[in-house]
C-alpha positions in Angstrom: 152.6 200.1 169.4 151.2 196.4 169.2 154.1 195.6 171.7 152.8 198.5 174.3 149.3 197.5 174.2 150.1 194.0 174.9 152.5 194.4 178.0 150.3 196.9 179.8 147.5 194.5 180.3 149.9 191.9 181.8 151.3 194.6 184.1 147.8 195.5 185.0 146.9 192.0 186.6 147.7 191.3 190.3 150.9 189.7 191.1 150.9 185.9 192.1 150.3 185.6 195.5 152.5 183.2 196.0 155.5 185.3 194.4 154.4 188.5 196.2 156.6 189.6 199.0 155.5 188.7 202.5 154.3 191.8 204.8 156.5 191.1 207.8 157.5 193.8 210.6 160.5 194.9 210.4 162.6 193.8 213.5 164.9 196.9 213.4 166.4 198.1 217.2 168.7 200.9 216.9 171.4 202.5 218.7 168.7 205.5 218.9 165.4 204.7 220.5 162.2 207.3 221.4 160.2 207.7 224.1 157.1 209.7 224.8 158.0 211.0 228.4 154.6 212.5 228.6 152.7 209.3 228.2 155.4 207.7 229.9 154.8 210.0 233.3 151.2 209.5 232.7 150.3 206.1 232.2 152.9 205.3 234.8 151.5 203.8 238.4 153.7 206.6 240.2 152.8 209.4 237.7 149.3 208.4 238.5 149.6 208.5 242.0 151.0 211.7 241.9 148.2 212.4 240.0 145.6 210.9 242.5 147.6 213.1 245.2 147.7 216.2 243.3 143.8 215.8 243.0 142.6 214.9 246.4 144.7 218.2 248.0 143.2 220.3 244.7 140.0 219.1 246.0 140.3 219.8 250.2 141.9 223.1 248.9 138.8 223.9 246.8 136.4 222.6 249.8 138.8 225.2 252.3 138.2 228.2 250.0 134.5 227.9 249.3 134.3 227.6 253.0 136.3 230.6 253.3 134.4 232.4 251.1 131.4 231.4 252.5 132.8 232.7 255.9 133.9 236.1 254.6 130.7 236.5 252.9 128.6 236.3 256.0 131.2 238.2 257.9 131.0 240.8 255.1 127.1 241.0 255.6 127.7 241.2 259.3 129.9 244.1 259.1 127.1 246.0 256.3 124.1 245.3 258.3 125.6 246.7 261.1 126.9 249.7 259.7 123.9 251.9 260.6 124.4 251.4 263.8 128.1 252.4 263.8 130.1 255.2 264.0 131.7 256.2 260.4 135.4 255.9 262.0 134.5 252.9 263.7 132.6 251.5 260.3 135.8 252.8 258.6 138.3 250.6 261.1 136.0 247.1 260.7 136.2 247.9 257.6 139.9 248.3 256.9 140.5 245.2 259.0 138.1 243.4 257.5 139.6 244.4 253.7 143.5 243.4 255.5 141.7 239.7 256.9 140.8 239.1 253.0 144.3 240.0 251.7 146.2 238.1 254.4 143.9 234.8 253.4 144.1 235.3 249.7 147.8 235.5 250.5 147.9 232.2 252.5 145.7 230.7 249.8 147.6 231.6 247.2 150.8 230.1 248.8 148.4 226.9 248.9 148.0 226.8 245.4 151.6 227.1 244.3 152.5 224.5 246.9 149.9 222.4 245.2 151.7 222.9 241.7 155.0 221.9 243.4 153.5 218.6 244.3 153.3 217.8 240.2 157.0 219.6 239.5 158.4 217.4 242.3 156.5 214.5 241.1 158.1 215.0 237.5 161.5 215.6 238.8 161.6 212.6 241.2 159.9 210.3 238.6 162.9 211.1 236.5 165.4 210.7 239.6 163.8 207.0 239.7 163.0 205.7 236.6 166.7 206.2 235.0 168.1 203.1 236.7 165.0 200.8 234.2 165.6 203.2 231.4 169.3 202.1 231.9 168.8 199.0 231.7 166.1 198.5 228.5 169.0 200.7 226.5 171.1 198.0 227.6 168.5 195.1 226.7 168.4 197.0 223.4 171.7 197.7 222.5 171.1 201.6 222.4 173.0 204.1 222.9 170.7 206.8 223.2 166.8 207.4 224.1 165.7 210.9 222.4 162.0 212.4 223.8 159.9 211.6 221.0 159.0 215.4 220.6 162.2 216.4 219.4 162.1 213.6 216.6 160.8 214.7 213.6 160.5 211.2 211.9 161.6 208.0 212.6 160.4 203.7 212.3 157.8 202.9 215.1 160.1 200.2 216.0 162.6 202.5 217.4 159.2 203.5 220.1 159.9 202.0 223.2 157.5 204.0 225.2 155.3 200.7 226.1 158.5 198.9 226.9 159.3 201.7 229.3 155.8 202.1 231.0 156.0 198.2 231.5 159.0 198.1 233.1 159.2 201.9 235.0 155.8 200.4 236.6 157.8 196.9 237.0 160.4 198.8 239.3 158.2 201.0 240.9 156.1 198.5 242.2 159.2 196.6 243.5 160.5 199.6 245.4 156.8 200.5 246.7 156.5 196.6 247.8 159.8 196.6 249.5 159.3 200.3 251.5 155.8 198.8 252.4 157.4 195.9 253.9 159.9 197.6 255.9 157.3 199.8 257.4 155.3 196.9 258.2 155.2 196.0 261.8 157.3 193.0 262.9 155.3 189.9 263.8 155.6 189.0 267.2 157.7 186.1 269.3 
């Protein structure tokens, strides 16, 4: 019992610092690597211009329908004011082609709105069309085999992460293929 009493306070005290084992991240790369697409989309510069696009048509669309509505409103107050003065057939006829006007434009704004949505599906799907050639090429920087969405991982070592690596180098490209379409487009200079 002496014995016990004696060794537990000497496994109580702190180790030596200089024998205690360094804190050092790991340097582990797999053959499996993660990515968080969504951040990846979002914090990329052509995910946010899509972004920036998607916004500023949301934005003239919402300025077109409160003008519409405005519009329709006053036409709508038009068409009760001078109902007194009308006919109940004729009243009914405004009125029917009146209720067919607000149908057809809900219709054709409704079309805007889902052609609005489209402009962030195509975004995705042409982000993905045009980043594969730099997610190629950090696998092959890496020595991976495969990059898994980090939503379908359940756990793994943040070093297998690359989503800053991609963003970096996704914005890398982009900005290479934006600089080089700008500079075709640009006007020759002149003899």
């Amino acid at each position: 019992m002496a014995a016990v009493s004696v060794a537990m306070p000497a496994m109580a005290q702190p180790l030596n610092p200089q024998t205690a084992p360094q804190q050092v991240e790991p340097q582990l790369r797999s053959p499996i690597l993660t990515l968080d697409t969504e951040r990846l989309y979002a914090e990329s510069l052509f995910g946010q211009d899509v972004r920036i696009e998607y916004d500023r048509q949301g934005e003239a669309l919402a300025a077109q329908n409160r003008q519409i509505e405005a519009d329709l409103t006053a036409e709508e107050q038009s068409l009760t004011e001078a109902r007194a003065a009308m006919e109940p057939t004729d009243f009914r006829a405004a009125a029917d082609a009146f209720d067919a006007k607000v149908q057809q434009i809900r219709i054709e704004q409704d079309a805007k709105q889902e052609d609005l949505q489209d402009i962030l599906t195509r975004g995705r799907e042409q982000f993905l069309v045009l980043v594969t050639q730099d997610l190629i090429g950090l696998m092959a920087e890496t020595g991976a085999a495969v990059i898994l969405d980090r939503r379908s991982v359940f756990l793994s070592a943040g070093v297998v992460d690359v989503t800053d690596e991609a963003i970096e180098r996704v914005n890398d490209g982009y900005r290479a293929r934006r600089d080089a379409a700008q500079g075709a487009n640009a006007p020759a200079s002149g003899n």
